[in-house]
N, C-alpha and C positions, 0 to 999 in steps of 0.2 A: 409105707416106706418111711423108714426114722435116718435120717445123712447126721452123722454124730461130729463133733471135735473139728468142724472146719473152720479157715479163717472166712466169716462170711460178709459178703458187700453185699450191703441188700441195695442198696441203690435207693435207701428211701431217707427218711427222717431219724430213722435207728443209728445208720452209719454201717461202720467196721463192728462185727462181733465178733470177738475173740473166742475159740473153744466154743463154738455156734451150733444149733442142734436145728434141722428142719426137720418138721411131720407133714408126711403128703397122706391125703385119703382120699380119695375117689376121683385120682386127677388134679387137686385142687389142693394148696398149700394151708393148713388148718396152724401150724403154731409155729413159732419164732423166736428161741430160748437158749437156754444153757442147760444141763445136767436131766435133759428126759431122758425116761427109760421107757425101754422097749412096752413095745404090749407083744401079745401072745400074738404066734401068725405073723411078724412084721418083717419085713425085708429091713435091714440094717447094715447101711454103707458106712466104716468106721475108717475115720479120718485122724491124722496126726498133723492137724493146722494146716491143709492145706486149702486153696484158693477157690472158693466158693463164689459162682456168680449168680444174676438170672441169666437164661438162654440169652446169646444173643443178636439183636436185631439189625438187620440191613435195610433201611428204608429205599432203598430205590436198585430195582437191580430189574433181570429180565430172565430168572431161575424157570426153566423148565419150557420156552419157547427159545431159545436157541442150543439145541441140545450136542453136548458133545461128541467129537469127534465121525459129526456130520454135516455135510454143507445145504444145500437146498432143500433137500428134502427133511431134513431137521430144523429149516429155519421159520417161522414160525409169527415172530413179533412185532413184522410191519406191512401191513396189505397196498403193496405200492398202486394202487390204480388211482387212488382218490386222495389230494389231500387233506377233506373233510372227513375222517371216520369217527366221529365218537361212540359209535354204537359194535364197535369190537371188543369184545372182555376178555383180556385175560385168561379167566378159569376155561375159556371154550379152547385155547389154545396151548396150555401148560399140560407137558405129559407128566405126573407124578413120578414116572418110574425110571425117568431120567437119573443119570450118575450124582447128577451134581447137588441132589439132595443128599446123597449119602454124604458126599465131600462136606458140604456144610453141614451135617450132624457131627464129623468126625474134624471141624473147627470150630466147635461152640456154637456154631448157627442156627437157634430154634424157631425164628422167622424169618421170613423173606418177604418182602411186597415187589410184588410181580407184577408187569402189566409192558405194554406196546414200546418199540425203541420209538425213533425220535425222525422218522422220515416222514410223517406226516405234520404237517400244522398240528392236526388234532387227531391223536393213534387211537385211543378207546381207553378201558378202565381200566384201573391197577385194583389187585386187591392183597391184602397180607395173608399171607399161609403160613402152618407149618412146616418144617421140613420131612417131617415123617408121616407114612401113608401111603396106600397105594389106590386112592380116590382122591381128587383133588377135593371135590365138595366136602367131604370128613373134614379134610385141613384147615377148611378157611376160620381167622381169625376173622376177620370183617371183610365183606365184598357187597359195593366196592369201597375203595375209600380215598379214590380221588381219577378226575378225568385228568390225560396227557396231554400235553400241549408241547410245542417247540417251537424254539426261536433259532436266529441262527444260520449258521452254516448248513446244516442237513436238506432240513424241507426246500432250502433253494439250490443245493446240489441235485437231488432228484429230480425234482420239477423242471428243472435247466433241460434235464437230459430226454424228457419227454416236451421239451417246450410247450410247459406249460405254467399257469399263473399257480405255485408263486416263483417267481425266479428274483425276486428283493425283497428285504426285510419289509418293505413297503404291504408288497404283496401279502405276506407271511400273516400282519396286522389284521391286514384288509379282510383276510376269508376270515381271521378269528373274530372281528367285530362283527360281521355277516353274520356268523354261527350265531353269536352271542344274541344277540337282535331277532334274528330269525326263533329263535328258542324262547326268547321272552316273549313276543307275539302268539307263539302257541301256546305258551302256558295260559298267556293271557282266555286265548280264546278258548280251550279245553274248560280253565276254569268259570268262565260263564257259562257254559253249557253243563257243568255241574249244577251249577247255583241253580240254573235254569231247572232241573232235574232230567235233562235231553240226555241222551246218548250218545257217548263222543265214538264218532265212527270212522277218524281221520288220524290214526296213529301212526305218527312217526318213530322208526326204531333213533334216528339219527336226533331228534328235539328231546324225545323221552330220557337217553341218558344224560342229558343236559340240565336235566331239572333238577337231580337234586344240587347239581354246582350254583344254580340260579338263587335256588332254598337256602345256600350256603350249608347245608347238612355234611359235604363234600366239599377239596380246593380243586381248584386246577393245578396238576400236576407240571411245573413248568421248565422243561427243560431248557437252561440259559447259561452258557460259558461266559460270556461276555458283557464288559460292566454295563454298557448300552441295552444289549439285549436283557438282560436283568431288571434296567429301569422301565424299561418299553414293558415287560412282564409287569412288574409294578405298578405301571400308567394305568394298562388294561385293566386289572382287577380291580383297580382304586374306581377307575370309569363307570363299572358293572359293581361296584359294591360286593366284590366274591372275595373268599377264601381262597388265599395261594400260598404253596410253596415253591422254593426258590431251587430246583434239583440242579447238581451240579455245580453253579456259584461257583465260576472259577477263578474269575475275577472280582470275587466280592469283597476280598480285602485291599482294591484299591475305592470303592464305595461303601465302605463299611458303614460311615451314618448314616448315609442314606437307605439301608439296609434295616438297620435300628429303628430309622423315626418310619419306615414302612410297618412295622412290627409284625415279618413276616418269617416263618425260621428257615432254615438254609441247609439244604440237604447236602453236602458238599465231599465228591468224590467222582470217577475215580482221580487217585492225584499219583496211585505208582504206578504210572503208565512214561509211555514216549510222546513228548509233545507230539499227535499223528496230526495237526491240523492247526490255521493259524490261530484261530477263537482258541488255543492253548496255550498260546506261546508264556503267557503270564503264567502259570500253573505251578502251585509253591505247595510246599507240606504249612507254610506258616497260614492261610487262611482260616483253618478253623482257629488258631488260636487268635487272631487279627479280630476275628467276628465273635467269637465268647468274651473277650476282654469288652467287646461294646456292648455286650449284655444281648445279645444276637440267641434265640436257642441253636443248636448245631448239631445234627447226626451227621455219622462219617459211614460212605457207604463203598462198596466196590464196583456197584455197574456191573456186575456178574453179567455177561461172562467176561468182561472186558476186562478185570483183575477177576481171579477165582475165588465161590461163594467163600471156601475158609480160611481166607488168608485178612478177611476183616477186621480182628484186633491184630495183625501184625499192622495195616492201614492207620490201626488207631496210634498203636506206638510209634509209628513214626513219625504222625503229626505232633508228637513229644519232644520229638528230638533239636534241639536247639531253637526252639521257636515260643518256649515259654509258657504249654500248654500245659499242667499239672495230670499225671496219671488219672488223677479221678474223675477231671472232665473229657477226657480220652474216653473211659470206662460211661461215663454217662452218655458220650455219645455215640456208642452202638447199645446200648442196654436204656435207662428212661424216654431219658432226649427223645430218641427213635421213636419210643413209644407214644409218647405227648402228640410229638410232630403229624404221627398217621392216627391217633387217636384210639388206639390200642390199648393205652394205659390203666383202663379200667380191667384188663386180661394179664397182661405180663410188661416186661420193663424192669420191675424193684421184685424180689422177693421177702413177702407179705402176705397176711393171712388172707385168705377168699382168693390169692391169683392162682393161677395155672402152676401147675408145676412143671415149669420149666428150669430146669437147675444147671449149670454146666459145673465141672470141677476138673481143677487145672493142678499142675503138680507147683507150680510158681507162676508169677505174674501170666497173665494170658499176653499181656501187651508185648511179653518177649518172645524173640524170632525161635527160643531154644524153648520153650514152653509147649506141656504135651496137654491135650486135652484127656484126662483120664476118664470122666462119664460126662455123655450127654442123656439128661433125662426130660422127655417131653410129655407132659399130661401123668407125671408121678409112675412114667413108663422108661427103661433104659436105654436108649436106646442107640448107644454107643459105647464101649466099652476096650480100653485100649489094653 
């Protein structure tokens, strides 16, 4: 595939190409120029400047376990019996063939990282997919690429209503450092009985996925509205020496240094919703730009389904809107940022020779509400076409 004459934002070190030519071949983006010519056999999308991206990325959302316009038996993403679960993934609960992949091809959405809502302390793994597919294992980008956690209003709403621990933030801490402990002792112990050359014959599904967080290969996924619960997020990880992100941050731009000197980035969305709850009541479009001014990394995400997967650069443009945010870190933060953040970026993010091809093309800025997506191409494949 040769995409000729767009205005292209590769999202990398290149910038803005003006009059931009991409060549895809076998899936995979091979060159990044001006004035190629076709080869024989080539599909050729000919363009008159318009708006060229990479695919782009929603870091935190819950695509294809809560599936539309169904209630229970569509609902999918929180196993309420336990508030310890870190051994539920994801890919075992996301139905591929759900609508709301097609929604997000048909708004520029060529990944999604999907994984557990937020009613457990600890829900299970998230991993990043494609949107297009009718296997979920084909799609995966990386799985997994971080365990869930929660702080919060939720795990002590549920828990209240089965009277059970945790019903205070107190609590919420308590079973995470439990977890936390309890998982470093098995590694410990699994890992002598290696050395040893024994047999380890006491596998826990529940410590198992905990280890790569321990390795730090994986963050904790942390879900945190609130600037308390935020820092409490912060305490734990700093305690345990792990890798975190800070999902949702909604109150982050009344904490913003301390945000910073964590050097933790901040996944921060949904924000065009109705304050439904009081851990909201702060909840501003001006956050992301409060936390990239402090030098903060930042993806903007929708919480799908809680806003819809393609309405994510309308999400970004609005955190534009009088809050000082510049268009491009808007655009970096559903497209690189995203990528960095869940550790994607060696696949997509920037388009760049050896990534994926993933390309979306837009008739005018994506970031506006009147903006069409005219093709989304995933894997150098079309697979929207307006």
């Amino acid at each position: 595939m040769l995409i000729k004459n767009g205005t292209i934002y590769t999202m990398s070190s290149d910038g803005i190409i003006e009059n931009g030519d991409i060549r895809i071949e076998n899936g995979k983006i091979v060159e990044v120029s001006q004035n190629l010519s076709p080869m024989n056999n080539e599909e050729v999308i000919e363009l008159n400047g318009e708006f060229v991206y990479p695919g782009f990325i929603d870091a935190h959302g819950h695509m294809g376990l809560f599936e539309w316009g169904m209630g229970f038996e569509g609902s999918d993403g929180n196993e309420m019996t336990d508030p310890i679960t870190p051994q539920m993934r994801a890919i075992d609960g996301i139905n591929p063939m759900e609508v709301g992949f097609k929604h997000a091809r048909e708004g520029g959405v060529t990944v999604v990282v999907s994984g557990p809502g937020s009613a457990n302390v600890c829900g299970g793994t998230f991993g990043a997919f494609k949107t297009y597919g009718d296997c979920i294992d084909d799609m995966v980008v990386k799985n997994p690429i971080g365990v869930k956690v929660a702080f919060g209003e939720n795990p002590k709403r549920v828990y209240n209503s089965k009277s059970k621990m945790p019903m205070t933030r107190m609590g919420t801490s308590a079973l995470l450092r439990t977890l936390l402990i309890e998982s470093k002792n098995y590694l410990l112990k699994k890992q002598k009985a290696e050395e040893k050359g024994e047999v380890f014959t006491e596998t826990n599904l529940k410590y198992e996925a905990m280890i790569p967080v321990l390795k730090k290969e994986i963050p904790l996924k942390a879900h945190c509205h609130r600037a308390d619960d935020i820092l409490t997020a912060i305490r734990i990880a700093k305690e345990f020496d792990l890798k975190l992100t800070l999902d949702h941050c909604t109150e982050g731009h009344l904490i913003a240094d301390k945000i910073k000197e964590s050097g933790f980035p901040a996944i921060v969305g949904p924000t065009m919703t109705h304050a439904s709850k009081i851990e909201l009541r702060n909840k501003t479009f001006d956050t992301p730009a409060v936390l990239i001014n402090k030098g903060v990394k930042v993806a903007i995400v929708t919480d799908h389904p809680v806003i819809e997967q393609e309405y994510l650069p309308i999400c970004a443009g609005l955190a534009t809107k009088n809050t000082g945010l510049s268009e491009m870190d808007a655009l970096k933060a559903i497209t690189i940022n995203a990528a960095e953040i869940v550790n994607i970026d060696d696949r997509v993010g920037s388009i760049e020779k050896g990534k994926d091809g993933d390309i979306v093309i837009f008739d005018r800025c994506a970031l506006f509400s009147d903006s069409h997506c005219l093709y989304t191409i995933i894997n150098g494949e079309v697979v929207h076409k307006l």
